[in-house]
Each structure stands twice: as structure tokens, then as C-alpha cells.
C-alpha positions in Angstrom: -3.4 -12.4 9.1 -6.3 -10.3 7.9 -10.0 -10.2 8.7 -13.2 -9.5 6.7 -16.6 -9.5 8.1 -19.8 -9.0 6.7 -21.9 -5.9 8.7 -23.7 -8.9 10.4 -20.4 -10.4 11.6 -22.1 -13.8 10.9 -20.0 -14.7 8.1 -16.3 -13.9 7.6 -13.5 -14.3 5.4 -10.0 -14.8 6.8 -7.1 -15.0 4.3 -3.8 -15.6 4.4 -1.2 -14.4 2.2 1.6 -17.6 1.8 3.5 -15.0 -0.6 6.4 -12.4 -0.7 5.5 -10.0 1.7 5.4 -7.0 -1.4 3.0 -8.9 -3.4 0.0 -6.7 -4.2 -3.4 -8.8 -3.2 -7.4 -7.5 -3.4 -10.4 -9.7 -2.4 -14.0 -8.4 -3.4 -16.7 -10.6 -1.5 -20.5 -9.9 -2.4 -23.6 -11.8 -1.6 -26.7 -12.0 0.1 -28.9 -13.2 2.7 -32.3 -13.9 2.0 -35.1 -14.6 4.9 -39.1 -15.1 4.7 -40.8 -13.4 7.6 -44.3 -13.1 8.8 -46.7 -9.6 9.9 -44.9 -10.5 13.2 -41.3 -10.3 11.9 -40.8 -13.6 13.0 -38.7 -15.1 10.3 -40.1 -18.5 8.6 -38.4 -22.5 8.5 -38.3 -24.1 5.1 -35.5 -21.5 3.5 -33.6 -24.7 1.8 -35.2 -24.4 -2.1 -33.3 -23.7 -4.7 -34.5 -20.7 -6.7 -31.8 -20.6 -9.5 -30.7 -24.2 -11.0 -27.1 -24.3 -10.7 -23.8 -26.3 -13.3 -24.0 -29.7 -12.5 -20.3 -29.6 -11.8 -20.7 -27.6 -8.6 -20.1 -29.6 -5.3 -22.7 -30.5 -2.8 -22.4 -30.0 0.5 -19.5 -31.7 2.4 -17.5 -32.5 -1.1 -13.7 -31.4 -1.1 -11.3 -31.6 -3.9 -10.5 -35.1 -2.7 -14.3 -36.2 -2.5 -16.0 -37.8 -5.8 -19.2 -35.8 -6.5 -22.5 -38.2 -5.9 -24.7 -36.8 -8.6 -28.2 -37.5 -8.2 -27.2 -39.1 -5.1 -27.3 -37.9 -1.4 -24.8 -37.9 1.1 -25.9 -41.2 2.3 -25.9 -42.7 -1.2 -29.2 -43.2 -1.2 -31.6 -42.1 -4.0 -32.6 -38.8 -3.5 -36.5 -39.2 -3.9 -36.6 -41.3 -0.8 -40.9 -41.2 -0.2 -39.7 -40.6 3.8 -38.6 -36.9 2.1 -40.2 -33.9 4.0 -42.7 -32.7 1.8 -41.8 -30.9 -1.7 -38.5 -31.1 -0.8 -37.8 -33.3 -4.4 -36.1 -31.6 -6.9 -32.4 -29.6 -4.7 -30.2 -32.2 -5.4 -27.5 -30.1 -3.8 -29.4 -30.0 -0.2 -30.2 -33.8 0.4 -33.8 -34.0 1.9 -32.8 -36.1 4.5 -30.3 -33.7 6.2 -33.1 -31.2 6.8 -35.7 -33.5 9.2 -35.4 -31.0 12.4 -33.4 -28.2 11.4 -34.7 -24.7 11.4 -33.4 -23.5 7.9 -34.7 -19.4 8.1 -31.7 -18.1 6.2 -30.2 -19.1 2.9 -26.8 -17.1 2.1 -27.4 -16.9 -1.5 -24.5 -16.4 -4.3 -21.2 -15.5 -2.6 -18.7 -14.8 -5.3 -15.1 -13.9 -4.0 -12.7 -12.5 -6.7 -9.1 -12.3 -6.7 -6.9 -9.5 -7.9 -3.4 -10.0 -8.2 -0.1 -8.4 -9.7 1.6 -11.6 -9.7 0.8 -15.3 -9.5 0.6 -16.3 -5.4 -0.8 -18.9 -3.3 -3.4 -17.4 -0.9 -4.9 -19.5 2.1 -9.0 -18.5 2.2 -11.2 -19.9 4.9 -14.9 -19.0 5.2 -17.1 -19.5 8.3 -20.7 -19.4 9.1 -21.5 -20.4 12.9 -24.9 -20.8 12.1 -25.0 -22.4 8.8 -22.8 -24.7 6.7 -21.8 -24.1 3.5 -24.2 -26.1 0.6 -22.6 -25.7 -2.1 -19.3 -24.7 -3.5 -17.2 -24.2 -6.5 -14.5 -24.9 -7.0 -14.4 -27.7 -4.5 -13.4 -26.6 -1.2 -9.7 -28.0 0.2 -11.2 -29.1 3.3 -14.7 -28.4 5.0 -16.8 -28.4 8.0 -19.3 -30.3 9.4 -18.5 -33.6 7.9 -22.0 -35.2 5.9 -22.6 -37.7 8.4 -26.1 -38.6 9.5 -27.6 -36.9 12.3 -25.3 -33.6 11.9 -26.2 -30.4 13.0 -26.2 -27.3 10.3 -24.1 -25.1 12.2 -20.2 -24.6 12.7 -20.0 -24.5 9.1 -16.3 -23.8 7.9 -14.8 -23.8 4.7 -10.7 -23.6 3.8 -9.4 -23.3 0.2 -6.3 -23.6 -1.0 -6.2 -21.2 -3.7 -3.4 -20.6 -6.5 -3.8 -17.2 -8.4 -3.4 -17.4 -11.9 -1.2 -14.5 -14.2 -1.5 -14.9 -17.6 -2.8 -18.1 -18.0 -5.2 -19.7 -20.7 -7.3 -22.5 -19.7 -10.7 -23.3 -20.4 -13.2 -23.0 -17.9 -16.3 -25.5 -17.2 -19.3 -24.7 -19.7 -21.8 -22.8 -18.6 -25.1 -21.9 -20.3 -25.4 -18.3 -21.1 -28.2 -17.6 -19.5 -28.0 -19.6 -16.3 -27.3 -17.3 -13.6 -23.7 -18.5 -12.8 -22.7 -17.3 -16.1 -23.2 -13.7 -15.5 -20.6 -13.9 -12.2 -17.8 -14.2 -14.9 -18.2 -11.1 -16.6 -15.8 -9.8 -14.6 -11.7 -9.1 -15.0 -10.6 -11.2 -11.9 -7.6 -13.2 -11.9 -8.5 -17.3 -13.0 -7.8 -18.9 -9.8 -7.2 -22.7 -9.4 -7.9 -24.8 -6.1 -7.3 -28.5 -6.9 -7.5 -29.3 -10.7 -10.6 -27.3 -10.9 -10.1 -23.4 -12.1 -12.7 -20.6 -12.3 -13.1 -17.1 -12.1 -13.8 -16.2 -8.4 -14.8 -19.2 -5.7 -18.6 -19.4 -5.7 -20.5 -20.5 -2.7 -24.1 -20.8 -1.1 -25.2 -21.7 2.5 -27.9 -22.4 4.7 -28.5 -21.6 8.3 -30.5 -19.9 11.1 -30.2 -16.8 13.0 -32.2 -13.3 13.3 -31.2 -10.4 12.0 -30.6 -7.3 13.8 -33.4 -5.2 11.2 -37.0 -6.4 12.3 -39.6 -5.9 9.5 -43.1 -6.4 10.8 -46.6 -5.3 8.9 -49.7 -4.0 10.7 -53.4 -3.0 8.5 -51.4 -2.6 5.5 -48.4 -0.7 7.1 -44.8 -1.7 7.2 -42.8 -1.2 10.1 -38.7 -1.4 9.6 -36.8 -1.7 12.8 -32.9 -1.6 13.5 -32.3 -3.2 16.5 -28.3 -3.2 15.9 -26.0 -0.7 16.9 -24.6 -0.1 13.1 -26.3 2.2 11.4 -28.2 1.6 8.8 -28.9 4.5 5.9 -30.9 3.2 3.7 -33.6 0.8 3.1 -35.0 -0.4 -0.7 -38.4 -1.7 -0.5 -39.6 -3.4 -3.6 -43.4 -4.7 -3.8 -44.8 -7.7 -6.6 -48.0 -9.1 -6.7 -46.2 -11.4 -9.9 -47.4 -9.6 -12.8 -46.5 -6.3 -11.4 -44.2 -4.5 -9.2 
């Protein structure tokens, strides 16, 4: 069994090939994390909108392949613009309101796309875990997941296991996608079509939420910024980028 981390080692990928020993396999992972923090580098709570709108057909958070998707619902079948809501949090179908009364949300693990690159068709076991988070949202549905939507659960522990069949030389039609929603651009790519369940795609698509500090502490002080790595990886290179909205 083989292991891939992110540089964090908050989030990793374990896959296991259920194949032919010789069978020629190569997993690209990318994403990001994306935190709010104040002039005292003190990251910020509330990190649970959604920016980019995604397909209605991707699954909330605690849906498997087994699990009907509650659209417009949350996870406790109730309507999702309950007036006991924290405020502005209307409007992110995919994170029910009521799961975030209490939880520090500073971190929201934005757009993980996982390709699959194959020289034959295979059946690959891939599990993704975030101790401090849970997976949101996923496509296509997960096999099994973890925590279970219940009321009261904590966001952490979050685990994820797909049961993943590569595809070689197959045609099928994949769910329509807008052009120029952002989930569309993931698929201009030459992976392998994979299929987990009934539902096939390009790569598996993920997003998560969770709370932790990172090891680089940014602070600000009279208009100066301070970058700190308080890690033992090195770190090379920075990329500051400034926008006051109009210009950057």
C-alpha cells in the first residue's frame, strides 16, 4: 500500500491497487487551502461560504453512492432557510447551516481534483482523510464516508473511501456542465473516465472544511507584512498578490 501526503501532512491519499501487480498506475492530486487571518496572524471562524456555485449533481456532505441526494434540503430534512440559521449563512446548500452552530470553521480545502492515469482498465481502492475537517462535498459520490450527518457531530475525523473503476477506451457521457462554471475547466484534461457507483467523471472532485493552523504565520504591522515559517520543511518561495477590488 502506498502513501501520499500533502507538505502539511493534514490531508492524505492512501490508494490501493486491487490489480495485476504489472499494471501501470499514476495519481495527480492538486488543491488548496484557503484561510482568513487577522494583523495578528490569528486565523478567522466563518470559512464555510461558498465562493464558486457548484453542478447541482454533486453530493453534500455525508451522501454515498447508496444515499439519495436531498436537494434544497439539509441533512436533517428540514428546509434549509430555517430563521434559527447563523447569520448570512442562506444561500450553501451543500454546508447545511445547522451543522455549523459551534464549530470553528478557519480552513476550507478548496477544489481537490485527483486524476487517474492508467495503461489498462483496473479497480483502484482510494481513501481520503482530513483529521480536522470532513469532507463537504464530493463527486462522484463517495463509496462510504466519515462522520455520519447526524445532529450534534463534530467536523473532524473526516474520511472518505471510493471505490473506483478506471475506464480504457470507453464512451460515455458525462453530467452537463456549464462552460463557464468553474467545474468545467477541471475536465480539460486527458485523465482516464473513471466510474465509482453508476456515476462517471473525469477525476473525483472534492471540497472540505475544517480547523487547524498552519505552520507559515503571516502577520501585518504599520503597513508591513511579516511571513513566518514555523515548520521544519522548507519553504522557497512565497507569491504575494494584493487587490483593493478594482485593482491588483
Amino acid at each position: 500500500m502506498n502513501s501520499i501526503k500533502t507538505p502539511m501532512n493534514l490531508l492524505s491519499l492512501i490508494f490501493l491497487l486491487s490489480t495485476q501487480a504489472h499494471a501501470k498506475l499514476t495519481i495527480h492530486e492538486w488543491g488548496t487551502f484557503t484561510s482568513l487571518v487577522g494583523s495578528n496572524g490569528e486565523a478567522q471562524n466563518g470559512m464555510y461560504y461558498e465562493d464558486e456555485p457548484l453542478p447541482d449533481f454533486v453530493h453534500n456532505f455525508g451522501d454515498s453512492k447508496d444515499s439519495p441526494q436531498n436537494r434544497g434540503m439539509n441533512l436533517w430534512g428540514l428546509p434549509s432557510d430555517l430563521s434559527s440559521s447563523p447569520p448570512r449563512c442562506s444561500g450553501y446548500p451543500k454546508v447545511p447551516c445547522e451543522y455549523l452552530f459551534g464549530q470553528m470553521i478557519t480552513q476550507k480545502m478548496e477544489t481537490p481534483v485527483v486524476y487517474f492515469y492508467s495503461d489498462r482498465s483496473q479497480k483502484v481502492d482510494f481513501d481520503v482523510s482530513f483529521p480536522r475537517g470532513i469532507i463537504s462535498q464530493s463527486y462522484p459520490a463517495t463509496s462510504y464516508s466519515l462522520p455520519e450527518a447526524i445532529p450534534g457531530v463534530e467536523l473532524k475525523n473526516g474520511f472518505a473511501h471510493y471505490e473506483v473503476n478506471i475506464l480504457k477506451a470507453a464512451t460515455v457521457g458525462l453530467p452537463f456542465v456549464d462552460p463557464s462554471n468553474i467545474y468545467s475547466h477541471a475536465r480539460h484534461v486527458a485523465s482516464d473516465l473513471i466510474r465509482v457507483g453508476q456515476e462517471v467523471e473525469k477525476f473525483i472532485f472534492y471540497r472540505g472544511l475544517g480547523e487547524f493552523k498552519t505552520k507559515l504565520l503571516t502577520t501585518s504591522k504599520n503597513g508591513n507584512l511579516h511571513v513566518r515559517n514555523k515548520g521544519i520543511c522548507r519553504i522557497p518561495a512565497v507569491f504575494f498578490f494584493y487587490t483593493d477590488g478594482e485593482k491588483h
